[in-house]
Each structure stands twice: as structure tokens, then as C-alpha cells.
N, CA, C and O of each residue as an XYZ file, in Angstrom:
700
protein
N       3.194    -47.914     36.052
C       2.232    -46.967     35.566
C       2.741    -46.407     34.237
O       3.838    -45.850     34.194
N       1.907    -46.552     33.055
C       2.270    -46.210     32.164
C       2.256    -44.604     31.843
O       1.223    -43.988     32.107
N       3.573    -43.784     31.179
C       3.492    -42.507     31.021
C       2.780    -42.126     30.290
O       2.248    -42.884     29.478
N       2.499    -40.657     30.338
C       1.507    -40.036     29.173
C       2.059    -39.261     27.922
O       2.865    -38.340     27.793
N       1.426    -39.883     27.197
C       1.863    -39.634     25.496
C       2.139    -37.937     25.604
O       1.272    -37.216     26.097
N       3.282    -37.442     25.151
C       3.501    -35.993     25.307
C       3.255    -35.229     24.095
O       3.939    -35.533     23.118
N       2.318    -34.198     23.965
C       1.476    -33.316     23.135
C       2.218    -32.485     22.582
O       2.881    -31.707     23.267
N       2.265    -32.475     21.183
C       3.022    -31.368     20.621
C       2.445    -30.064     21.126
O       1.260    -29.767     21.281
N       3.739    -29.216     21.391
C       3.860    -28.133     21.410
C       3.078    -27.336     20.666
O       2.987    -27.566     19.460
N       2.148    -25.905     21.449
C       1.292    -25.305     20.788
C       2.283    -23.505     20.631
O       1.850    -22.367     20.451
N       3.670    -24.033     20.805
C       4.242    -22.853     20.351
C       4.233    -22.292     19.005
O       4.740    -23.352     18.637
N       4.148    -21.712     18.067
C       5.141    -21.852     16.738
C       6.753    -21.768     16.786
O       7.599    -21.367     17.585
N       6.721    -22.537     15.125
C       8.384    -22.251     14.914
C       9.072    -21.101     15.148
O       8.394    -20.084     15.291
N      10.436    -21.006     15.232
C      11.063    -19.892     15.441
C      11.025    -18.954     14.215
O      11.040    -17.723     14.212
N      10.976    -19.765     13.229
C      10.614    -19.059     11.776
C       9.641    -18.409     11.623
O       9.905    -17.446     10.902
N       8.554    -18.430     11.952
C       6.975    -18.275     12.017
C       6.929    -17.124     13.168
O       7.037    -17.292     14.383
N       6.728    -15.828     12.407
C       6.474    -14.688     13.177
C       4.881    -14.848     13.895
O       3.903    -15.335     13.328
N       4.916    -14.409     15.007
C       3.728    -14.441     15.745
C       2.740    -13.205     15.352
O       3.219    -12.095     15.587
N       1.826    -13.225     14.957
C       0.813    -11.871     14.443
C       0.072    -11.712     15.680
O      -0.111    -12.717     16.366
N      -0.440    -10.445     16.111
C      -1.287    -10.202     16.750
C      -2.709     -9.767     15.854
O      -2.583    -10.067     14.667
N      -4.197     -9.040     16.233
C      -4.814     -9.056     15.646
C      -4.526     -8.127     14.343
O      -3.427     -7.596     14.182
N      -5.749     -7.949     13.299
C      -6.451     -7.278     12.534
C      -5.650     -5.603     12.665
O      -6.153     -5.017     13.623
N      -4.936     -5.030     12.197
C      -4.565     -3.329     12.646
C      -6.502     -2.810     11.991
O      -7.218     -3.247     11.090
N      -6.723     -1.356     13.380
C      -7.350     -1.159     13.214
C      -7.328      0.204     12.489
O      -6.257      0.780     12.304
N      -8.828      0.865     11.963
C      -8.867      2.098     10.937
C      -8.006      2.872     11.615
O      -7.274      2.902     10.626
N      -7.537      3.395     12.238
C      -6.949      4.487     12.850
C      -5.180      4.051     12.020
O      -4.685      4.403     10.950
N      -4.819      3.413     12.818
C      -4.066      2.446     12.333
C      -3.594      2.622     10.562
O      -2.559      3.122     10.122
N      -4.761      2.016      9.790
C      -4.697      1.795      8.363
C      -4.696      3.204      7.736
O      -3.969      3.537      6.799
N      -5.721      4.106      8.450
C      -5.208      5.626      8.385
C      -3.677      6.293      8.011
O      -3.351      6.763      6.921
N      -2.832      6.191      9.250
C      -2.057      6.584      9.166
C      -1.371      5.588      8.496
O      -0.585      6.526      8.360
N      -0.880      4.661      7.951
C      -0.123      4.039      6.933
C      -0.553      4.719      5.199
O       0.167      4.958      4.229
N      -1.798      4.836      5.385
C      -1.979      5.548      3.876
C      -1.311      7.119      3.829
O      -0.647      7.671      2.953
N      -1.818      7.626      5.261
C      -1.052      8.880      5.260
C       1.139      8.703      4.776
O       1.691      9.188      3.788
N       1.631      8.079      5.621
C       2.934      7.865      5.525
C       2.942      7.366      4.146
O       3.919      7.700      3.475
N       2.009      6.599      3.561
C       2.337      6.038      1.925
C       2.308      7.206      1.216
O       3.237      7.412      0.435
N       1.438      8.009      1.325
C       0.927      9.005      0.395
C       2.125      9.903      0.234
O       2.235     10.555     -0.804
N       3.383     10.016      1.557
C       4.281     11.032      0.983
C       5.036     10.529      0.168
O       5.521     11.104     -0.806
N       5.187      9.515      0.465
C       6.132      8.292     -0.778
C       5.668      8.681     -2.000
O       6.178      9.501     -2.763
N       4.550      7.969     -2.157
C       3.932      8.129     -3.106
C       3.838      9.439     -4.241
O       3.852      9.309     -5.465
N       3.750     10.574     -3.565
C       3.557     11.622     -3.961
C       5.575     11.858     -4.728
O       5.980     12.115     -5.862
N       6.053     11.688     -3.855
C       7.075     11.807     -4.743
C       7.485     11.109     -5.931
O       7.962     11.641     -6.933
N       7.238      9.712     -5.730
C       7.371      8.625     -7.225
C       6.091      9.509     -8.015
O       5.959      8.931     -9.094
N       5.361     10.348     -7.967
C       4.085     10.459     -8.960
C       4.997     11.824     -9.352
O       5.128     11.901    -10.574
N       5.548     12.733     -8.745
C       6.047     13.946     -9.371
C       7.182     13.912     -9.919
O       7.550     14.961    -10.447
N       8.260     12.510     -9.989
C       9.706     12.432    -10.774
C       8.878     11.617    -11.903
O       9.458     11.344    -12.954
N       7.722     11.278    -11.731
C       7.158     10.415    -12.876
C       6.318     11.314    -13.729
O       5.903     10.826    -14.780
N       5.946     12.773    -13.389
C       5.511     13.643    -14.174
C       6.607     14.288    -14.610
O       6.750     14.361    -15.831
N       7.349     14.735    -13.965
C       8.643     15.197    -14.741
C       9.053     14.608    -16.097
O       9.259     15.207    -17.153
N       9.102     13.697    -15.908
C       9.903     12.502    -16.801
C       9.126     12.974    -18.607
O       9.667     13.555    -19.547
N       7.940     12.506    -18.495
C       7.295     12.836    -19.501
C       7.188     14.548    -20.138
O       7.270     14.831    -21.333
N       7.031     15.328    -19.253
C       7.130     16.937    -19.138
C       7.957     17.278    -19.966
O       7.753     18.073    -20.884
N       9.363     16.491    -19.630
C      10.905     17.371    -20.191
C      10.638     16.588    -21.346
O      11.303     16.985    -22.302
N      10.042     15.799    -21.557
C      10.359     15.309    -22.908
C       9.301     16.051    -24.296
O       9.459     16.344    -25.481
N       8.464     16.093    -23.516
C       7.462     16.850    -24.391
C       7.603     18.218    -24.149
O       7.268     18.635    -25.258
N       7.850     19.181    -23.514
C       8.328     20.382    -23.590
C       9.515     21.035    -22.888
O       9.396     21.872    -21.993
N      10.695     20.569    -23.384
C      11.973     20.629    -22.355
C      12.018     21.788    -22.501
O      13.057     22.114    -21.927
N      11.450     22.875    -23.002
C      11.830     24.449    -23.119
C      11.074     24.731    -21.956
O      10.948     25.956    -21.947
N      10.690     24.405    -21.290
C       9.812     24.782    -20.049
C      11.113     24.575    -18.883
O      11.539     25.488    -18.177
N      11.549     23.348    -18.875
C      12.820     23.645    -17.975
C      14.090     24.725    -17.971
O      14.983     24.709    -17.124
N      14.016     25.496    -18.878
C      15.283     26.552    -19.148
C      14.539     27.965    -18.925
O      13.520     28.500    -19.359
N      15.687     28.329    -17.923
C      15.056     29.300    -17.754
C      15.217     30.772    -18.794
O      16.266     31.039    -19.381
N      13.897     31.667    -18.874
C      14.148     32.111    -19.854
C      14.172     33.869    -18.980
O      13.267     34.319    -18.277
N      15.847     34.743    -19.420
C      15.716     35.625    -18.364
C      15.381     36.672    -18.902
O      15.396     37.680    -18.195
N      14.972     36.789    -20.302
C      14.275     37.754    -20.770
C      12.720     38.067    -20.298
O      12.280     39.164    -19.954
N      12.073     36.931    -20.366
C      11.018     37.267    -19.586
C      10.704     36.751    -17.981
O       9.561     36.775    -17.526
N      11.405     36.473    -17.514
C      11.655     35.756    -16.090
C      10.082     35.291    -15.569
O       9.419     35.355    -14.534
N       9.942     34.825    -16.855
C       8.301     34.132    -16.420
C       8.470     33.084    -15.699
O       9.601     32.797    -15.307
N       7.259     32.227    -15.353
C       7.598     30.616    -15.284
C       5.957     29.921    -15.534
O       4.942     30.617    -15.504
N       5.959     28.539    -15.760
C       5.237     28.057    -16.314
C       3.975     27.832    -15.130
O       4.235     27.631    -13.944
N       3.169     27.873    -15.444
C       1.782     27.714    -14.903
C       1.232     26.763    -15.108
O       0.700     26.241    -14.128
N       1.117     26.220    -16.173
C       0.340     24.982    -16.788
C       0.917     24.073    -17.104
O       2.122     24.127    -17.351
N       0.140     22.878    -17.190
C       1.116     21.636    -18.152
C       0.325     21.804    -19.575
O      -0.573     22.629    -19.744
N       0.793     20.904    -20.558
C       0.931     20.565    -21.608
C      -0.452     19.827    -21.880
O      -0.919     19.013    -21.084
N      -1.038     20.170    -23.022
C      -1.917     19.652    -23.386
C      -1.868     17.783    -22.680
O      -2.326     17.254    -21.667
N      -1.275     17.424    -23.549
C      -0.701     16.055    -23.301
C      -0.775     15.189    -21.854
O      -1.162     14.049    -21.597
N      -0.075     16.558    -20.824
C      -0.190     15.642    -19.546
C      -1.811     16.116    -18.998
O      -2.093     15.690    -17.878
N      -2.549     16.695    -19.482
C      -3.844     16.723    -18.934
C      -4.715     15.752    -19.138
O      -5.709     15.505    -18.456
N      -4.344     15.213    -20.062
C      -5.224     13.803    -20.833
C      -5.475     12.632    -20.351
O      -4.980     12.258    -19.288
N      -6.429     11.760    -21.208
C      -6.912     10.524    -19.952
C      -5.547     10.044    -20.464
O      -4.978     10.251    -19.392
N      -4.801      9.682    -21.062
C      -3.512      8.809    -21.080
C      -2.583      8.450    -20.021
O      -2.005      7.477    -19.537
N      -2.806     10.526    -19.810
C      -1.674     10.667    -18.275
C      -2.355     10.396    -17.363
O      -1.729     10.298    -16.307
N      -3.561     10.198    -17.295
C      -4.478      9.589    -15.544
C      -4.492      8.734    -15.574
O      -4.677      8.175    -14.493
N      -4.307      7.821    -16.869
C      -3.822      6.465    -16.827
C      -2.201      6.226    -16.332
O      -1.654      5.598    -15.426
N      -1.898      6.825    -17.109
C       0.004      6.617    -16.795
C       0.069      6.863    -15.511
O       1.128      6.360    -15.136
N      -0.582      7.459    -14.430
C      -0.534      7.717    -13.383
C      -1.078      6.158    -12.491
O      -0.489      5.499    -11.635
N      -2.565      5.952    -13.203
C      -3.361      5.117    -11.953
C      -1.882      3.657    -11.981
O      -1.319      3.179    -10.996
N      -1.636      3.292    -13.551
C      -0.679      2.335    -13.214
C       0.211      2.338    -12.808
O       0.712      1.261    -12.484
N       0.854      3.473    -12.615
C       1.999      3.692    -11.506
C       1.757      3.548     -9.790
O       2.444      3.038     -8.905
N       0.447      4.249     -9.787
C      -0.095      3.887     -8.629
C      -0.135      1.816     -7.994
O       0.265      1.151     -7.038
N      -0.894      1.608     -9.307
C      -1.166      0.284     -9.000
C       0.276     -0.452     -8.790
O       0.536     -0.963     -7.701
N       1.262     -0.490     -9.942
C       2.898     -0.688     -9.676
C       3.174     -0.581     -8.449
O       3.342     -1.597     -7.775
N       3.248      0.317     -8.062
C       3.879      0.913     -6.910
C       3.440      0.288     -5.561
O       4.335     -0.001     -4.767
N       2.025      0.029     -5.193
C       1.924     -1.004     -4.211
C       1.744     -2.377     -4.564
O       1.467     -3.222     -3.713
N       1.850     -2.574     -5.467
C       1.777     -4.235     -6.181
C       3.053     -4.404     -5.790
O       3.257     -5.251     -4.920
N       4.283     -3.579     -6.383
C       5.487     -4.234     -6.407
C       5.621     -4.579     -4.410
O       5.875     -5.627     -3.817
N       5.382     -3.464     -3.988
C       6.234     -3.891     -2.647
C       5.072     -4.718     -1.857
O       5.506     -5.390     -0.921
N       3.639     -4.781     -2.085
C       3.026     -5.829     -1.595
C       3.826     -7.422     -1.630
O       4.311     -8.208     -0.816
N       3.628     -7.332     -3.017
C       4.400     -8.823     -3.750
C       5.886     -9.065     -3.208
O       6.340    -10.203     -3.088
N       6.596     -7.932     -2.897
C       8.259     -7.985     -2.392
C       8.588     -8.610     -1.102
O       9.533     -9.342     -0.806
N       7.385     -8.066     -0.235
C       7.496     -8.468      1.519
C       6.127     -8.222      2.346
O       5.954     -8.343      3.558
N       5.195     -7.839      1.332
C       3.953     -7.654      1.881
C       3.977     -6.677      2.634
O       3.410     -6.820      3.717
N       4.763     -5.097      2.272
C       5.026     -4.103      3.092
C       5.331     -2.838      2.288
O       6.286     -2.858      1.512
N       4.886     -2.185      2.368
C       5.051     -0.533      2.009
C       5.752     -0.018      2.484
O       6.565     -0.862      2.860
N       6.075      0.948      2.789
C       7.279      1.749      3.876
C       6.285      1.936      4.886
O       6.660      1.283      5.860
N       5.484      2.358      5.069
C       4.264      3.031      5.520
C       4.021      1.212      6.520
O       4.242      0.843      7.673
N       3.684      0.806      5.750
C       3.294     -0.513      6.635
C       4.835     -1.375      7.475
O       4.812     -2.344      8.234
N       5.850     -0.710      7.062
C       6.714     -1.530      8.103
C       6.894     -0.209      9.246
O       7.409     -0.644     10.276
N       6.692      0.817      9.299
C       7.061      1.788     10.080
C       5.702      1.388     11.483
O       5.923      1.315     12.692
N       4.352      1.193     10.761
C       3.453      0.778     11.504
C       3.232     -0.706     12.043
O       2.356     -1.013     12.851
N       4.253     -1.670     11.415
C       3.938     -2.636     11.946
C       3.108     -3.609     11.314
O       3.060     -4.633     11.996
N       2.362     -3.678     10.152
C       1.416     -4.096      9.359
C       1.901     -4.875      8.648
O       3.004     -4.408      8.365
N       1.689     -6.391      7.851
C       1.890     -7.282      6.523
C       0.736     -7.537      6.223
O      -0.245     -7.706      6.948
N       0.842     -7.566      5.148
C      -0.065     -7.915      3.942
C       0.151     -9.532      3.608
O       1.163    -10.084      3.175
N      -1.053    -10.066      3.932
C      -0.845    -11.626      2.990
C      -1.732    -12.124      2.421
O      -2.597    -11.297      2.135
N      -2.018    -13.456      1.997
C      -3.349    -13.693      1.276
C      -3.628    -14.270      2.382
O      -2.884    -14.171      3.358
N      -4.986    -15.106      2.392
C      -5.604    -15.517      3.333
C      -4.865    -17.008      3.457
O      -4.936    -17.495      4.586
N      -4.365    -17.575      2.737
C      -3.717    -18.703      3.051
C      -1.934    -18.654      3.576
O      -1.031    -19.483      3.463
N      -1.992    -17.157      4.223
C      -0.636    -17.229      4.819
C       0.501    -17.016      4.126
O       1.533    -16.922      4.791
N       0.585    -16.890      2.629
C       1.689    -16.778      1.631
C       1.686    -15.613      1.412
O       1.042    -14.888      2.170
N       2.494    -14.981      0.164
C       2.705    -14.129     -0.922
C       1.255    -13.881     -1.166
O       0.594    -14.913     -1.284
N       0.450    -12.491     -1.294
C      -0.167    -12.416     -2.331
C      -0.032    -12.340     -3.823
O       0.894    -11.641     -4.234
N      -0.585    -12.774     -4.463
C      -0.569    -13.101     -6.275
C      -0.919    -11.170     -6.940
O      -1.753    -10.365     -6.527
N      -0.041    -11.046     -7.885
C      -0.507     -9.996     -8.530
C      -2.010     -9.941     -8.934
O      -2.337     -8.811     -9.297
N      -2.449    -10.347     -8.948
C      -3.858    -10.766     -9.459
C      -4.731     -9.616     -8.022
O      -5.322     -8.537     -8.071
N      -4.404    -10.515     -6.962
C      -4.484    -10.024     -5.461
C      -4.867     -8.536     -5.057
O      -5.851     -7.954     -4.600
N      -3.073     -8.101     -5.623
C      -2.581     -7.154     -5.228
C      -3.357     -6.143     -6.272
O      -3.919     -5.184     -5.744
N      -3.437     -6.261     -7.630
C      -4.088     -5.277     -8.302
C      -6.036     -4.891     -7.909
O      -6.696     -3.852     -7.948
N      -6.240     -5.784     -7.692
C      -7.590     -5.961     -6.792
C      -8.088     -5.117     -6.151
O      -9.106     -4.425     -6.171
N      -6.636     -5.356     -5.163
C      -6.789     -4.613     -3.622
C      -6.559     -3.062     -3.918
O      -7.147     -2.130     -3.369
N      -5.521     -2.982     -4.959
C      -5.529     -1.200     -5.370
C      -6.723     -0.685     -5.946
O      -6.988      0.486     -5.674
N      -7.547     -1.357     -6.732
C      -8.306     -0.339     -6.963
C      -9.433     -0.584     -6.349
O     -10.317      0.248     -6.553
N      -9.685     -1.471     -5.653
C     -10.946     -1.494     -4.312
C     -10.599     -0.308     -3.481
O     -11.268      0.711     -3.313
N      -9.304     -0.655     -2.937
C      -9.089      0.196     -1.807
C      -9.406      1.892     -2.447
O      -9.955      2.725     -1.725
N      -9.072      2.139     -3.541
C      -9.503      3.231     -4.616
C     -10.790      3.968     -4.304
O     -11.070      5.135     -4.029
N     -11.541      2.713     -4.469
C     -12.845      3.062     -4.716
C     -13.608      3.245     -3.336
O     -14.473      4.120     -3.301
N     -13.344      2.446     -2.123
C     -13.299      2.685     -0.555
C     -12.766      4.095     -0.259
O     -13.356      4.671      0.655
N     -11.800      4.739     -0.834
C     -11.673      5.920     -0.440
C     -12.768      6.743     -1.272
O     -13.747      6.978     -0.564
N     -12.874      7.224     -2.517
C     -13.562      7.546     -2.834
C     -14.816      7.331     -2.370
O     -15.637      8.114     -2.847
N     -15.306      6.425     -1.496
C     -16.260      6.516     -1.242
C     -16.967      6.948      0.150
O     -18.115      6.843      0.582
N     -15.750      7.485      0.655
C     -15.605      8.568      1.762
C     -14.812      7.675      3.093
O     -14.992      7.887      4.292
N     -13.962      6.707      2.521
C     -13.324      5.797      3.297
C     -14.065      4.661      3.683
O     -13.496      3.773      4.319
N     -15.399      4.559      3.349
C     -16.894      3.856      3.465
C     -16.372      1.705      4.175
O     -16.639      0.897      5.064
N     -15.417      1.902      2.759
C     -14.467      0.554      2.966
C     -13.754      0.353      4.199
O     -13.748     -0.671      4.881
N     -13.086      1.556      4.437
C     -12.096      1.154      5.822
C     -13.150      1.254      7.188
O     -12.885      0.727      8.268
N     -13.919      1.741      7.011
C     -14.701      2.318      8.198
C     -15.524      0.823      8.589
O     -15.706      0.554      9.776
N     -16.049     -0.211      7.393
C     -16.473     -1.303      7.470
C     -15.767     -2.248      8.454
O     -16.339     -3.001      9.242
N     -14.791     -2.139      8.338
C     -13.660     -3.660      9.431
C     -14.284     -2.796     11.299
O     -14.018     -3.205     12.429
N     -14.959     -1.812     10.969
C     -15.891     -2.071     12.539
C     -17.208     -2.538     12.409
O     -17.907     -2.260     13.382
N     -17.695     -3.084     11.622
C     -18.713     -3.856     11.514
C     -18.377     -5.047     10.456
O     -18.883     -5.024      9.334
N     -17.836     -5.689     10.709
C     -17.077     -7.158      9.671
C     -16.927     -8.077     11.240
O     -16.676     -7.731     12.395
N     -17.197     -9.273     10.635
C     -16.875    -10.169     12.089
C     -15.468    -10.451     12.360
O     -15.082    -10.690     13.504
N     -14.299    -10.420     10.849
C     -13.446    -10.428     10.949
C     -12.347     -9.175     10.714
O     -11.127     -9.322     10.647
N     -13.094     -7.890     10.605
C     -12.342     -7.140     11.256
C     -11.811     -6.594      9.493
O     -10.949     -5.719      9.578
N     -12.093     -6.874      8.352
C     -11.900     -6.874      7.072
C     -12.498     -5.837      6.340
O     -13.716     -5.693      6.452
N     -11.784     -5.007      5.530
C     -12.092     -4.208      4.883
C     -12.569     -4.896      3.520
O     -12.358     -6.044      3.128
N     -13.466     -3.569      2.750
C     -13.663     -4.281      1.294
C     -12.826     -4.921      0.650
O     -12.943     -6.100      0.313
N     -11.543     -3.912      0.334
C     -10.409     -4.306     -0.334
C      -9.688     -5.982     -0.382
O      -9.369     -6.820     -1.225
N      -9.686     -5.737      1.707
C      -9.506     -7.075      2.045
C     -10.372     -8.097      1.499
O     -10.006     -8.818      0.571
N     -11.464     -8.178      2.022
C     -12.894     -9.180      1.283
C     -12.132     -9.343     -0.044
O     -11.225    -10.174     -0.088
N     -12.444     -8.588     -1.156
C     -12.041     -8.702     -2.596
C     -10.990     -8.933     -3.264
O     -10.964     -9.276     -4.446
N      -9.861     -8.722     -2.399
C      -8.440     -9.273     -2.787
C      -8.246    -10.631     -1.909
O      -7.207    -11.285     -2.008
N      -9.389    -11.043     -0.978
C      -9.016    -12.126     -0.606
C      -7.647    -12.476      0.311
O      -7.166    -13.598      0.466
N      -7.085    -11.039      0.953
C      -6.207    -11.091      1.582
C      -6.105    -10.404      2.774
O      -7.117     -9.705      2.832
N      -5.384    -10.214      3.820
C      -5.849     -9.937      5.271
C      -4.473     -9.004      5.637
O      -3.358     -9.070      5.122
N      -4.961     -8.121      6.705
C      -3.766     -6.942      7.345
C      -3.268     -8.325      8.523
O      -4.083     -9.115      8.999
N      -2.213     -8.338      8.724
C      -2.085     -8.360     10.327
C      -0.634     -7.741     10.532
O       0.391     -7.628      9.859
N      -1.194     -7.305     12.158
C      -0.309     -6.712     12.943
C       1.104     -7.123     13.489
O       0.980     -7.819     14.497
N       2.510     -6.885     13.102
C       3.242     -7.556     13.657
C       3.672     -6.741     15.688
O       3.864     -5.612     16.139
N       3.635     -7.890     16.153
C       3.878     -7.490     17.654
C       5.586     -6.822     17.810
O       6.620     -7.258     17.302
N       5.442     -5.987     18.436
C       6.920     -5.221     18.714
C       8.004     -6.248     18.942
O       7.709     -7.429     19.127
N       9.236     -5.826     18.931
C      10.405     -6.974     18.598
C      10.918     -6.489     20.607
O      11.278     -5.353     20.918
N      10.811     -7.563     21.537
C      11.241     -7.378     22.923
C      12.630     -6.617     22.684
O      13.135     -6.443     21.575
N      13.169     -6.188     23.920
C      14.243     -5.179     23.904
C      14.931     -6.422     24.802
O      14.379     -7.055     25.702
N      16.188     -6.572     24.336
C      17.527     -7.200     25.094
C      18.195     -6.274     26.303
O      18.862     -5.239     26.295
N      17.781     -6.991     27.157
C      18.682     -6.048     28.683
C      20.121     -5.969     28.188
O      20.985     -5.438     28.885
């Protein structure tokens, strides 16, 4: 009796992390929340920066009048600095998208970022996805709230950057 031809294995490699589904809004919620404190700090050593240079007399303190400053500078009110800002913004999750497909925020939750063909997303991608996702908030989260009515579970951002959340499954505990 002849044996039967034996079927490759429908495991993956050991290399090949196993994803579970789509993370859901609740989920993508709180990763923007945890980004945002990050964030907030790279945006205020990055206002500094420019500040002391354009009015370093604002950093010294002055004890004759033990005032302190209230305002910024003509300068940082300007569209230049909401620019110097949005590209820091965009930097800032481009770089660590592109690094490991992870934010701080997204490895604490469990989340990678990839393109839809399983790789690296392309800067191209990643700048996309920042200012979609931008404009999804601004638009009262309108974008994230969508992946409950998407068949695949996809936000705008996602759709338009052409790239997908998934969930990594918890790492088992060794007895």
C-alpha cells in the first residue's frame, strides 16, 4: 500500500511572529493617548530650543522685577513654527514607524505597524498615515471610529497609507 504524500506544515516559521486580529478603537485610543505624552515632551524641548535662541533673556531670571514671561515671541506664534512643529510631528512617528513599526505607545499595547505586503512601511507610507490620521482626529476621530464599519477592520489612515495595525499576541510565561 502506497504511503501518503505528507503536507507541508500549516505552522509558521519560528521567525515569523504570529499576529492576532486588527487592535480595536479602544485599543488605538489608548496608544495615541500613551504617544501623546511622549510626544508632548519632544514638542516642548523642541520649543525651547528655538525660544532661547531668539530670546535667551527670557531664560534669566530677572530679580529686580521677579516677573516671568507670559508669552512667546512673535516668531514662535507664526505659521513657520506650526510648521516646525507639524514636521516634527510627522518625524517623530515616521522615524519609529520606519525603525520597528512601533511607537512606545504601540509596543506597550502590543500593536505593529506594516504595509499591507507584510514589510517595512516606505516613508512615503508613513507620512500619509500622519497626516490622515491628523485629519481623522480632527474630524472628531470620524477615521478611527470607521474600522467598526470597514470589512477589514481599517481605519482611513490605514486605507490611505495602504498599511494595516496588527495585534501582537502576549509572549506565554515559562513555568
Amino acid at each position: 500500500m502506497p504511503s501518503k504524500p505528507k503536507t507541508a506544515s500549516k505552522t509558521p516559521p519560528a521567525d515569523t511572529p504570529a499576529y492576532e486580529g486588527p487592535p480595536g478603537v479602544f485599543k488605538r485610543i489608548a496608544v495615541i493617548v500613551y504617544d501623546a505624552f511622549l510626544l508632548f515632551a519632544v514638542l516642548f524641548v523642541a520649543t525651547l530650543i528655538p525660544a532661547y535662541f531668539i530670546s535667551p533673556e527670557s531664560f534669566v531670571a530677572n530679580p529686580a522685577t521677579d516677573s516671568v514671561v507670559h508669552e512667546l515671541d512673535i516668531p514662535l506664534q507664526g505659521w513657520i513654527y506650526r510648521i516646525y512643529l507639524l514636521l516634527l510631528i510627522i518625524i517623530f512617528y515616521s522615524w519609529f514607524w520606519r525603525k520597528s513599526g512601533q511607537t512606545l505607545g504601540m509596543q506597550a499595547w502590543r500593536i505593529k505597524l506594516e504595509s499591507t505586503d507584510g514589510g517595512k512601511p516606505s516613508w512615503k507610507q508613513c507620512i500619509v498615515r500622519v497626516i490622515v490620521a491628523g485629519v481623522s482626529l480632527a474630524a472628531g476621530g470620524l477615521g478611527y471610529w470607521w474600522i467598526w464599519i470597514d470589512r477589514d477592520r481599517r481605519s482611513w489612515h490605514d486605507r490611505a497609507s495602504n498599511t494595516v495595525l496588527r495585534t501582537i499576541p502576549k509572549a506565554k510565561k515559562k513555568a
